[in-house]
N, C-alpha and C positions, 0 to 999 in steps of 0.2 A: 677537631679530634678525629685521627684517624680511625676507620671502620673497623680495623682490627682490635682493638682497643676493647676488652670484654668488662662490665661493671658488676659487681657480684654483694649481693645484700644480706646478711643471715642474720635470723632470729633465730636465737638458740636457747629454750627454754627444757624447765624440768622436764614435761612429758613428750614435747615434741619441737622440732626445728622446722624453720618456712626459708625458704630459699629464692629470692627477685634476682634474678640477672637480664642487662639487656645490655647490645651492642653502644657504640658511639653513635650519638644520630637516629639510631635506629625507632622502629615505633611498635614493634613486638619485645615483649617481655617473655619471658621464659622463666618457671615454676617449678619448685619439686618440694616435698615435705617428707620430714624422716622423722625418727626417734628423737629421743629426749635428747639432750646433752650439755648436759651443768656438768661442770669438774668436779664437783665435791660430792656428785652423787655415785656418776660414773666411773670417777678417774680423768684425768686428763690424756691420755693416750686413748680412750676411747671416745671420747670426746670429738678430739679432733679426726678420727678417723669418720664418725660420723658428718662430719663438715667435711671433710674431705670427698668424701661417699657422693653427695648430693654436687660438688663440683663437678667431678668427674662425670657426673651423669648429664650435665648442663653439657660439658665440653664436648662430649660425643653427640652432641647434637648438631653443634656449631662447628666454621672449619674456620681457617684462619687470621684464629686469635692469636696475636703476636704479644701481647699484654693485660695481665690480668688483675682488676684493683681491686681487693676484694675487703670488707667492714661486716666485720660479728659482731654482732648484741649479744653478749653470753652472760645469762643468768649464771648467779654465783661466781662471778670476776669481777666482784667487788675491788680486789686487791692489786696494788700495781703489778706485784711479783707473781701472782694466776695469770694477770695477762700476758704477762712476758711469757712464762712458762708453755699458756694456750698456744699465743702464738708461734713460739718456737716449734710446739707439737706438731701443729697443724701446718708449717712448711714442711716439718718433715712428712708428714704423710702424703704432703701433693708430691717430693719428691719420689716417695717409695712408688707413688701410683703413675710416676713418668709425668708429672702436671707442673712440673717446671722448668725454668729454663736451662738446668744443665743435663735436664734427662731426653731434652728434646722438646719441650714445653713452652706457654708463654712464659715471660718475665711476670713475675709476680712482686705483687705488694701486698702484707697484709697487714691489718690492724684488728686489735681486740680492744671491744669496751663493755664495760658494763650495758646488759640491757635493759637501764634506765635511760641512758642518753640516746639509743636508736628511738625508742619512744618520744621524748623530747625532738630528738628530729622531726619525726611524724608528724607529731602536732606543731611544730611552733618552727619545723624546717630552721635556719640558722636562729630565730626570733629568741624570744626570751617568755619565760610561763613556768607553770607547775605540772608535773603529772601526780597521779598516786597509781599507783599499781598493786591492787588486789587479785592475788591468785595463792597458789600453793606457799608463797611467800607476800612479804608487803614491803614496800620500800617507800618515802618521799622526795624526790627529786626536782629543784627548779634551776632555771638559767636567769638572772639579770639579764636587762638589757646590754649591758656593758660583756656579756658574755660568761661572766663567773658561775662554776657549780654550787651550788648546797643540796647538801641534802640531810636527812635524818631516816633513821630506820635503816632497813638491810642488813639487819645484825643476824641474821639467819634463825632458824627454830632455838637454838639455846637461848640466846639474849636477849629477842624480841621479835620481829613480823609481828607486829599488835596487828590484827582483824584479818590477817590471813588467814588460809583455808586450812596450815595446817596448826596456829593459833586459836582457833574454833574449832576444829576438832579435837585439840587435847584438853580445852574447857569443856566440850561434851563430856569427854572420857571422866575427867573430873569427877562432873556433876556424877554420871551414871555410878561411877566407884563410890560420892557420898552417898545416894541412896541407898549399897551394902550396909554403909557403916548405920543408918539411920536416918541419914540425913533428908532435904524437902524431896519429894517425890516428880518425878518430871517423866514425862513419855518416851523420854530418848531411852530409857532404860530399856522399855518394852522395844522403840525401835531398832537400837542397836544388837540387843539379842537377835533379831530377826533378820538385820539386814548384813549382822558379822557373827552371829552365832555365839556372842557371847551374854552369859544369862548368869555367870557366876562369880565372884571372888576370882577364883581359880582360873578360871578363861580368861579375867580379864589381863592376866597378871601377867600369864603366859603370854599372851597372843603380841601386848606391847614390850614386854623384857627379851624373851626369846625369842621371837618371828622376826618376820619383814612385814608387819603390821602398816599400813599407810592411812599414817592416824589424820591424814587431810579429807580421809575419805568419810569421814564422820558428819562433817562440816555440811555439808546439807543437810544432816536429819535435824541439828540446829539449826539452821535459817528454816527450814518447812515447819519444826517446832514451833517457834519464832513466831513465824505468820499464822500459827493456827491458834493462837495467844497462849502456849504452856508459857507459864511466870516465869519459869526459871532458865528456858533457853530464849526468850526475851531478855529478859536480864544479861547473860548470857553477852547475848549479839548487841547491846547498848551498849554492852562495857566496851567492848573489842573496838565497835564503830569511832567511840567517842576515843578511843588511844591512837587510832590511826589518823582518826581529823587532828587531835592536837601536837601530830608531827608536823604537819602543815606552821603552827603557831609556831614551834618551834623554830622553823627555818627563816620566816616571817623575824623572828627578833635578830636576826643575823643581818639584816640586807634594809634601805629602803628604797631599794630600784625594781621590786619585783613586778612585772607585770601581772594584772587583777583577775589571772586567766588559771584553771583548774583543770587539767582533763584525765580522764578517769580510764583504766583499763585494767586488764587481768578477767581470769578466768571467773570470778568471783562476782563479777557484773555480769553475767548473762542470765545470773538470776536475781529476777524484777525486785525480789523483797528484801533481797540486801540493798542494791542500788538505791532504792528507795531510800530506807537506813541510811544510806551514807550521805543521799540526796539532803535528808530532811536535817542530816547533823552540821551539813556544808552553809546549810540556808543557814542555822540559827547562830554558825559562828563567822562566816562570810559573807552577810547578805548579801554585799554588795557586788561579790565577784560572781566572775561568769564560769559557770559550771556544765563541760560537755563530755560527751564520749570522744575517745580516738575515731575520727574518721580514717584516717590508713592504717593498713597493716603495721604495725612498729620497723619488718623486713623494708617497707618501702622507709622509713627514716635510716638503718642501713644502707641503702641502697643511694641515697644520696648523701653521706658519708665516702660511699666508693667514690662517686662522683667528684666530689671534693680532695679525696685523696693526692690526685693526679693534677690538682690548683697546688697543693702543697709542695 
């Protein structure tokens, strides 16, 4: 593969995007991290401008890149018709930014996928396994050995993310709103006043109807609850944990090729006391399987993705 040859990896999530590229051959990689960028939060035209943003910055570093292969993981392009759309955006913005080849650029290739399957890469590279991904959202995603997708979940905050961050923080809000009405009594009450300022009826009403409330942001004072045993955001974080393991079940009656391999990622694992939770729900309903974190970045399963493109 010739050395002009650029490979380009993106991870493009709610609050922020990772960006691997490295030459043909080569043994430096080169890095950059930006803003959020889902389409359905942003917009699609801003979106891709942000991925286009983070290219552009890689290019000006490197010089003659004659061809550019480049694979996004974009949260929230679940849909065949968002990918298209992404994609089509985000050529245009490498055009607008002179990063193609009719502007004077390399030749480009792109692809858009959900970023479930750059994780899949990560962990299991072409292989076959499960992820689960806990963060601001949740999704179930596995590959057969034979290569085929399933999944379950990823239906976004309307219809589902069972035990994501921001599924757990609208069960805090809940709980805090029953305590108005009369309902059990739980700490989150006390902490949510303090940590969003809301202590009434009235605030709370406001803050999630009419604001830009970011009701994920709740979502640890339930796990901290949680671990510090209040009943009721325990209760709370079993119910969540145990709807997002039984996506796994689900996917499981679809397939019997799946390999016995689990790996876990999202924003919502960097704290010990979910993980644990989810740890302890995977043993009692998989004992058998193997249960780890992502060792790569999801950008590095990206990143070989691009690599592949150019086999295709």
């Amino acid at each position: 593969m010739p050395s002009s040859s650029l490979f380009v990896g993106l991870d493009a999530g709610a609050s922020k995007t990772r960006l691997i590229a490295e030459r043909a051959g080569g043994d430096e990689r080169l890095e950059r991290r930006g803003s959020g960028a889902n389409p359905n939060q942003v917009g699609r035209a801003e979106a891709a401008e942000v991925l286009a943003g983070l290219v552009g910055e890689v290019l000006r570093e490197v010089s003659g890149v004659e061809t550019m292969l480049l694979s996004a993981g974009v949260a929230g392009a679940g849909r065949a018709e968002m990918r298209r759309a992404l994609a089509e955006a985000l050529r245009a913005a490498l055009r607008e930014k002179g990063l193609a080849r009719e502007c004077g650029g390399p030749a480009v290739q792109v692809e858009v996928v959900h970023d479930a399957l750059i994780a899949l890469d990560a962990a299991y590279d072409t292989g076959g396994g499960l992820v689960v991904i806990a963060g601001t959202g949740s999704v179930v995603v596995g590959r057969t050995a034979e290569g085929n997708l399933l999944r379950a979940g990823g239906w976004g905050h309307v219809l589902g993310d069972a035990g994501s961050g921001y599924a757990l923080g609208r069960a805090g809000l809940r709980a805090v709103a029953a305590t108005f009405d009369g309902g059990a009594e739980t700490v989150l009450r006390g902490r949510v006043r303090d940590s969003h300022g809301i202590g009434d009826r009235e605030t709370l009403m406001r803050k999630v109807y009419q604001g830009a409330f970011g009701v994920q942001a709740v979502a640890p004072l339930v796990i901290e609850a949680a671990a510090e045993g209040d009943a009721v955001a325990s209760a709370l974080l079993s119910e969540h944990v145990s709807r997002l393991v039984e996506q796994i079940g689900w996917v499981l009656t679809r397939t019997e090729a799946m390999s016995s391999r689990i790996t876990l990622l999202g924003g919502l694992l960097q704290n010990a006391h979910y993980e644990e939770r989810l740890r302890s729900c995977l043993r009692e309903r998989f004992p058998a399987w193997r249960v780890g974190r992502l060792e790569e970045e999801p950008a590095v399963g990206a990143l070989r993705r691009a690599h592949r493109l150019r086999a295709e």
